[in-house]
N, C-alpha and C positions, 0 to 999 in steps of 0.2 A: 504494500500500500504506500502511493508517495505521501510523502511527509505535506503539512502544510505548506504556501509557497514561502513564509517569515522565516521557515524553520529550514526549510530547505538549502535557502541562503546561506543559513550561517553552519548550515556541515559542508563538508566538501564535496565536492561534485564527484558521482563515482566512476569520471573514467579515470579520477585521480588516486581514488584510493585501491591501496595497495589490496590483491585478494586475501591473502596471510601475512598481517604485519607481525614484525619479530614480536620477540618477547622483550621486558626492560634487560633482560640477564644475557639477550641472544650474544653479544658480542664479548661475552668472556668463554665463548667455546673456542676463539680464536686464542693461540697459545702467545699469540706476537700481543696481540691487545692484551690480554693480561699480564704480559710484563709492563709494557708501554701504562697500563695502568695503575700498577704497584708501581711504579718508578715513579710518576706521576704523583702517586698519594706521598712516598716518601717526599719525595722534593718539596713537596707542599710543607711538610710537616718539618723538616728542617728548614724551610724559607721564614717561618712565621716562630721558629723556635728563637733564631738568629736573632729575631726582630724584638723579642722579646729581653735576649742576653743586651740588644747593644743599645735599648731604651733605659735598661737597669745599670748598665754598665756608665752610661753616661750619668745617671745621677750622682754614681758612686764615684766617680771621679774628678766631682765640681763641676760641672756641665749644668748653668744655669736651666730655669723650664723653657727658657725658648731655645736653649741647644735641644734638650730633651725633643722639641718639639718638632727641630729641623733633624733628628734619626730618620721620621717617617718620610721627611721632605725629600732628602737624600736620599733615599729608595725609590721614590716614586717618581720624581725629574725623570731620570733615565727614562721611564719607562714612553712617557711622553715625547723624549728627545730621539731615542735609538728606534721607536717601536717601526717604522718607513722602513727605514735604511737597514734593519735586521729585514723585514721582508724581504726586501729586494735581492740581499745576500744570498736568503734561503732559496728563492725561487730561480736566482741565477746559479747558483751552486751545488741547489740539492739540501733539503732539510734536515737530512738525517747528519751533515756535514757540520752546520752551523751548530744544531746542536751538542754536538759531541766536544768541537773545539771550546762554544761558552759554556759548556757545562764543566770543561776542563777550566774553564779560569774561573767557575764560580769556587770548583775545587781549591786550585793554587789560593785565590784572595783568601778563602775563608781559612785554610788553613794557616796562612802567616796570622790573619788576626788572631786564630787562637793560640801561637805562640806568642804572640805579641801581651795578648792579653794575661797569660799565664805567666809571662815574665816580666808585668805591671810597664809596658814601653809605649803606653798610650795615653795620650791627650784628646782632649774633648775636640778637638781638630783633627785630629788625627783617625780618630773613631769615624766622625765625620768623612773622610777621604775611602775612607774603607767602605763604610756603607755607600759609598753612590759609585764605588767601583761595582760590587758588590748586587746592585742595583743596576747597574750599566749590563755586567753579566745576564743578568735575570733577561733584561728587556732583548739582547741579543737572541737568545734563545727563543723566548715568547711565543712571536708569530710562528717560525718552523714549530716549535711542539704543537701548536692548537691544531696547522695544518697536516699535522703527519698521522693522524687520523685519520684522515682520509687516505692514505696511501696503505694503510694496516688494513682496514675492515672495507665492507664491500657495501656501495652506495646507499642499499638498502638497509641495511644498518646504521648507517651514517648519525641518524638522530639520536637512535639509543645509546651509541656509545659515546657523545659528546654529553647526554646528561647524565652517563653514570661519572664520566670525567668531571663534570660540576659535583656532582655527590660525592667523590673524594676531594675534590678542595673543601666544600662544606667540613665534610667529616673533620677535614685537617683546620680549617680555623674554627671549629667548635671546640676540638679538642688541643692541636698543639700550643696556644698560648697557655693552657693552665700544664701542660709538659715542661713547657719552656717555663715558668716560674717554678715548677718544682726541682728543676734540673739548677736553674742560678741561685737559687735557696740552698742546697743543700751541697754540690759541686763548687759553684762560682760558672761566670759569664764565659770562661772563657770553654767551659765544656757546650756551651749553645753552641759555637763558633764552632766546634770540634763536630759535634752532630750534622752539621749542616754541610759542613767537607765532605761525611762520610756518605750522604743521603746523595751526594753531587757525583760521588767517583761511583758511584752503584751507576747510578742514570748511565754515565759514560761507558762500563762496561755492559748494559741491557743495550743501550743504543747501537752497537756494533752489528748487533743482528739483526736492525730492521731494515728493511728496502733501501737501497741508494737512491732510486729514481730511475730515470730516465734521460738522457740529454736528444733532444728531437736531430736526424739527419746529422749527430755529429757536430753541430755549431757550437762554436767557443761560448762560455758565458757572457750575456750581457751586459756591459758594463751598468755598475753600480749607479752611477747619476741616471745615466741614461734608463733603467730599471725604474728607480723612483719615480722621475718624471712619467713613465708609462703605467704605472699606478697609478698614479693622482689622475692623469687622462682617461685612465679607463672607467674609475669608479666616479668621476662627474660626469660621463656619458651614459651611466648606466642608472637609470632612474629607481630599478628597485635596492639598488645597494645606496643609494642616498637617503631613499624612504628609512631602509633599516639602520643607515645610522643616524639618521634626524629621531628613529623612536627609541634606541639603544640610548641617546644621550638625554633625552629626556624624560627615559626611566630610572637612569642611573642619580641626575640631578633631583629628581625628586624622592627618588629610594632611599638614596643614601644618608636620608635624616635617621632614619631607622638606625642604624649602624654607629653612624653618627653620635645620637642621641641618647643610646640606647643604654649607658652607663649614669647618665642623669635621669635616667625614667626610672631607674631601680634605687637612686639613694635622694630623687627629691620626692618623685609622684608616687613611690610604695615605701618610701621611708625604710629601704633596706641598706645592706650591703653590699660587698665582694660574691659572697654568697647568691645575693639574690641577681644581681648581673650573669654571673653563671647561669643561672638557670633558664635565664632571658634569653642567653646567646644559644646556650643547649637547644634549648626549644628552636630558634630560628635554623640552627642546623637540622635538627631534628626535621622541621618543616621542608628542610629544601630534601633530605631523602626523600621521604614521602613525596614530595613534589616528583620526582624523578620518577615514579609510578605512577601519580596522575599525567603525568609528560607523555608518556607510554599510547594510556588509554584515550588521554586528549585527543591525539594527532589520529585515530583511526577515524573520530567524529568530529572532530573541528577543521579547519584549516589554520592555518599559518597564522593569517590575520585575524580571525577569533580566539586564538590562544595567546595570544597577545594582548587581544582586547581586555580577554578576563583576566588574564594576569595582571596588568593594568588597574581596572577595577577594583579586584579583591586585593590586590596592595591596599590601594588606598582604604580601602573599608581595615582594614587589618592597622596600618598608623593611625586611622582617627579612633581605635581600640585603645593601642599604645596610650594614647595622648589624653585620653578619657578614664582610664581605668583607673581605680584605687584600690581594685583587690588581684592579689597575685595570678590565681589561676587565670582570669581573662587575661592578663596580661601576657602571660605563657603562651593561652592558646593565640591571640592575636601576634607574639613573635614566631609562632608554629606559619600561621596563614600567611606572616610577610614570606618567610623565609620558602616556604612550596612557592609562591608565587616567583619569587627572584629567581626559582629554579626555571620555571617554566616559561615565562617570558625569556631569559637572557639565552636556555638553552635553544630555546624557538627562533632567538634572532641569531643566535653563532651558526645553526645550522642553516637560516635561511643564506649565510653571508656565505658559505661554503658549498652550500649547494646549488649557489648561483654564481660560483667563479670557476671561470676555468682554471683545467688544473697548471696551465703556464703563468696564473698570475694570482693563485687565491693566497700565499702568501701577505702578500702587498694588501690583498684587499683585506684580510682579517686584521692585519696590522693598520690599517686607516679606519678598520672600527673599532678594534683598542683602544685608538688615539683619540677616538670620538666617546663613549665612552668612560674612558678615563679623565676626559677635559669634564665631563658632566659632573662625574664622581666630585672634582676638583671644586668647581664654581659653585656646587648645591652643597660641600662640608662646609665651605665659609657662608653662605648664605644662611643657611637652616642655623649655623652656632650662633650668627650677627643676629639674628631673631630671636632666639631665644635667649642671646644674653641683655639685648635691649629690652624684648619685652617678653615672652614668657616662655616656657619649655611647651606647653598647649599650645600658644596659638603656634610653634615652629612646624610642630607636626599637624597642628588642623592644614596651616597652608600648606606643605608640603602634601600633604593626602588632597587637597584642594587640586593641587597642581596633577597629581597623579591622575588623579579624577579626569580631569581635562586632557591628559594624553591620552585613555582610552578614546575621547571624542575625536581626537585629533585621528585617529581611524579612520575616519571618515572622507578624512583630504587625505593623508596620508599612507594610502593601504597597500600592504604587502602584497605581491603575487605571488602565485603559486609555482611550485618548482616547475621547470624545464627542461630534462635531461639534454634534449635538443641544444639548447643554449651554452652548453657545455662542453658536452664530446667534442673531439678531434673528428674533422671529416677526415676520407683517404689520405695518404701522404700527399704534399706538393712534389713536381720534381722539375725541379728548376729548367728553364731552356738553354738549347744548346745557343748560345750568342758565338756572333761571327767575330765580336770585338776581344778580346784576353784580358779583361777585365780582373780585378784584386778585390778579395769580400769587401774592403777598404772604400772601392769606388763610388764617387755618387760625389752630388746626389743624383738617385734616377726618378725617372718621370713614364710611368706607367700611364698609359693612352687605352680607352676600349672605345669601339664605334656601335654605336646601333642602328639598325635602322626601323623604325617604331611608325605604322603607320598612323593616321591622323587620330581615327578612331577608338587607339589604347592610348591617348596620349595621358589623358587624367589617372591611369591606373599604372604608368610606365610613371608618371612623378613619383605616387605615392609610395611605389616597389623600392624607387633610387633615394628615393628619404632614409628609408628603412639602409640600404648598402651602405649608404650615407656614414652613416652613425655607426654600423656595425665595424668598417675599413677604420674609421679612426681611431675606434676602442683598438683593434689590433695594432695598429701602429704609423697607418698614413697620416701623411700629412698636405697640405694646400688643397682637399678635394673641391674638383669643381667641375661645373655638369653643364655643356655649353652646347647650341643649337646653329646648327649650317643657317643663315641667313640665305644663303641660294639655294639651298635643299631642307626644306622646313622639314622632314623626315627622317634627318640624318642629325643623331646624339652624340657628343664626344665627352667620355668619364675619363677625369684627368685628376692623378694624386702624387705626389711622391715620398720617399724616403731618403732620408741622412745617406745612406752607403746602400750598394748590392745587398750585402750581409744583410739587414735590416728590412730589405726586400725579402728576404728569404723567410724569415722570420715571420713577418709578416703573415705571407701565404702559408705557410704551414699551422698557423693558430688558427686557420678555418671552421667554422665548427658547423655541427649538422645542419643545425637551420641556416647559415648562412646558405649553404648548398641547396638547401630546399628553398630556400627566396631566391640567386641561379636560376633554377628551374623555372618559377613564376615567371622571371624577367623573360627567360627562352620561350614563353609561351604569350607576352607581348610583342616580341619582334615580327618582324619579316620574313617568315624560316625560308623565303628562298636566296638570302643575303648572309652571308657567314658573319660570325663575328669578327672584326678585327679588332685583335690585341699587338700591341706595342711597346715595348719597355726601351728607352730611352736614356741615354747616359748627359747628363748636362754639363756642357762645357763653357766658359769664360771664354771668349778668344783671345782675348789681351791679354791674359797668362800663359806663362812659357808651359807645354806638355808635361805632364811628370807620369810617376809610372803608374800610377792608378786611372791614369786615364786612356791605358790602352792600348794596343796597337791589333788592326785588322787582321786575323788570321788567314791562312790560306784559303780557298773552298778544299772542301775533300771531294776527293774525284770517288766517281760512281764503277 
């Protein structure tokens, strides 16, 4: 029986839904993802034990409260400043590469600190320097681990195992800061520093055995700048990855009063303690498991953009709890329902940002919604405190859940689409043509020409097709496109783009993806099928410049 048409809308449409979707657990049958896992959860747990040794260690050392306060500052800069250029690293190099080497220097840092520490040779500067090296590591790493998930488990898993990945960080910041206090209580700081070495050099040996990648046709890596820059291009041409980080950053700005706040909700608004902050944060972990199981059963009945919506929602119903309550257990269960909710939104948008990047650049792109993100996290922890210390811990979190409130609306302009495999895959290989000129990868720039001839009749559906090539050629890597009309043959089209170098031509056409090939086709059925295509690729020259060797010299014909 179909559903109502209100209700109909807000499930997914079923040529989208999968016939047997996994189970939450499907993706620890795989033996790579359950390391990649456990590595994962340790790393977490020594990340956040660290953070605890070098917040204590600084008090102990004379490190006024705003040194104290600049520990967390110096961790998290990094993360904001490397988190690009760590993509770009990883995607040109290979994931499994980058992390193996930062995971080696989160090793090396942390273990000098904790000889350092152990043999009293630190200043509140100096603690300083270490954490935002320390932090620099971390962010290196970052994008390749989020993305090498997908290179471990198989598309259709894809969802389940990024939110059991959320559910071991949970686990790890529910539980390793009270580790990390009983380890600098009874030890001293410099065994956090020690743990954190040890959880690093594990990662490095797990990491050996997962996937190197692929390099497409043989082509050298990309260079670094030039990588960035083709990030930033691609994800402002790509309208649902901007949606996702316009709603990713403006869940996080307004979530993260919760987290925030959440140590003054327990010793002003329920008049506890250490004790009862514990139990606060317990619960919100607690909640974000659970979440990971409603994550699960969500995604079989909602879409993308309704799991986002409620997650949305029930945040904010869950902080104006927080912010109202006076007795503990609501209090509990309302950090229970923020924390599921944080699970299910953010896991909903990590996988929409990876399920909708190709795999030549999803690095870059999860690392530019990090950094989106992460700038929200930023602007809403000063915000939500400057309100509550002005005027009240309620009204910080009424507006904050206010504002939350209003991202679910914000659905409405700003709605997520549905995955695309299409959008994704690799079409067949390219393989480059035979050119008469001896050309160097180095050459260029080139100027790739196609002709069509469109007669008068598909002219309005031959625009609308070249809009679409439009936008797709420049995500991959063109640049100058332009689409120009024979003035003495009103039926004759000439598409004109170029690239930096050869190389970049290449590169280019091999990041093709299905649909692009299936719009091709469309195009081939506005043409003229009794007029062939003509393609051109074109080396541009200066003539005022003296020849050099990239520009070629005419080869022979080869005789028949």
């Amino acid at each position: 029986m179909r559903p109502p048409d209100d209700l109909h809308r807000l499930t997914m449409p079923d040529t989208l839904r999968p016939e047997a979707p996994p189970s939450a657990f499907a993706p620890f049958a795989n033996r790579r993802y359950r390391g990649y896992w456990l590595t994962g959860l340790a790393g977490n747990f020594g990340w956040l034990i660290q953070s605890v040794g070098a917040a204590w260690l600084m008090a102990l050392i004379g490190g006024s409260p705003s040194m104290v306060g600049l520990v967390q500052t110096s961790i998290a800069v990094p993360m904001m400043l490397f988190a690009l250029p760590a993509g770009a690293v990883a995607d040109a190099f290979g994931k499994r590469t980058i992390i193996i080497w930062a995971q080696l220097a989160l090793f090396l840092v942390s273990a000098v600190l904790a000889i350092a520490a152990y043999l009293d040779l630190l200043s509140p500067w100096s603690l300083l320097a270490f954490t935002f090296l320390i932090g620099s590591a971390k962010a290196m790493s970052h994008p390749g681990w989020q993305s090498m998930v997908s290179e471990i488990v198989e598309r259709a898993q894809l969802p389940q195992a990024i939110a059991l990945n959320s559910v071991g960080f949970n686990l790890a910041r529910t539980m390793g800061p009270a580790l990390g206090g009983v380890l600098v209580a009874t030890v001293g700081a410099f065994a956090a520093f020690a743990v954190n070495a040890v959880a690093n050099l594990w990662v490095v040996f797990v990491a050996r055995g997962w996937p190197a990648g692929e390099r497409k046709a043989g082509l050298p890596p990309e260079p670094v700048g030039a990588a960035i820059l083709a990030g930033l291009r691609f994800v402002a041409l790509s309208p649902n990855m901007l949606v996702v980080m316009a709603r990713g950053a403006i869940f996080n700005f307004a979530g993260i009063s919760v987290m925030a706040l959440m140590p003054l909700v327990a010793r002003d608004l329920l008049g506890g303690d250490s004790r009862t902050y514990g139990l606060l944060l317990g619960a919100f972990g607690l909640g974000a498991v659970g979440g990971a199981f409603a994550a699960n059963r969500l995604s079989r009945r909602l879409s993308p953009e309704w799991r986002v919506r409620v997650g949305f929602g029930f945040f904010a119903l869950g902080t104006f709890g927080l912010g109202e309550s006076q007795w503990l257990w609501l209090s509990i269960l309302s950090a229970m329902l923020t924390g599921a909710c944080w699970l299910v939104t953010l896991s909903t948008l990590n996988t929409t940002v990876q399920m909708s990047s190709p795999r030549w650049i999803v690095s870059r792109c999860l690392a530019l919604y990090q950094t989106s993100i992460f700038g929200g996290s930023a602007a809403g922890g000063l915000l939500w405190g400057l309100i509550a210390d002005h005027g009240s811990l309620r009204l910080s979190l009424t507006v904050s859940a206010v504002v939350m409130g209003l991202g679910a609306v914000a659905g409405l302009v700003l709605k997520l689409r549905d995955f695309d495999a299409a959008t994704v895959d690799i079409h067949a290989p390219w393989t480059a043509p035979e050119t008469r000129l001896d050309i160097l990868p180095k050459s260029g720039p080139i100027l790739c020409e196609t002709q069509y001839r469109v007669p008068l009749a598909n002219e309005e559906a031959f625009l609308a097709a070249m809009a679409e090539r439009r936008q797709a050629r420049l995500r991959r890597g063109a640049r100058r496109w332009t689409l120009s009309r024979d003035m003495l043959d009103p039926e004759l089209w000439t598409e004109r783009f170029k690239t930096a170098t050869w190389l970049d031509m290449q590169r280019m056409h091999l990041r093709r993806s299905v649909s692009e090939a299936q719009m091709s086709e469309r195009l081939r059925a506005l043409i003229d099928p009794s007029v062939p295509l003509r393609l051109h690729y074109h080396l541009v020259r200066d003539p005022a410049v003296e020849a050099r060797p990239e520009d070629g010299h005419i080869r022979p014909p080869v005789e028949s």
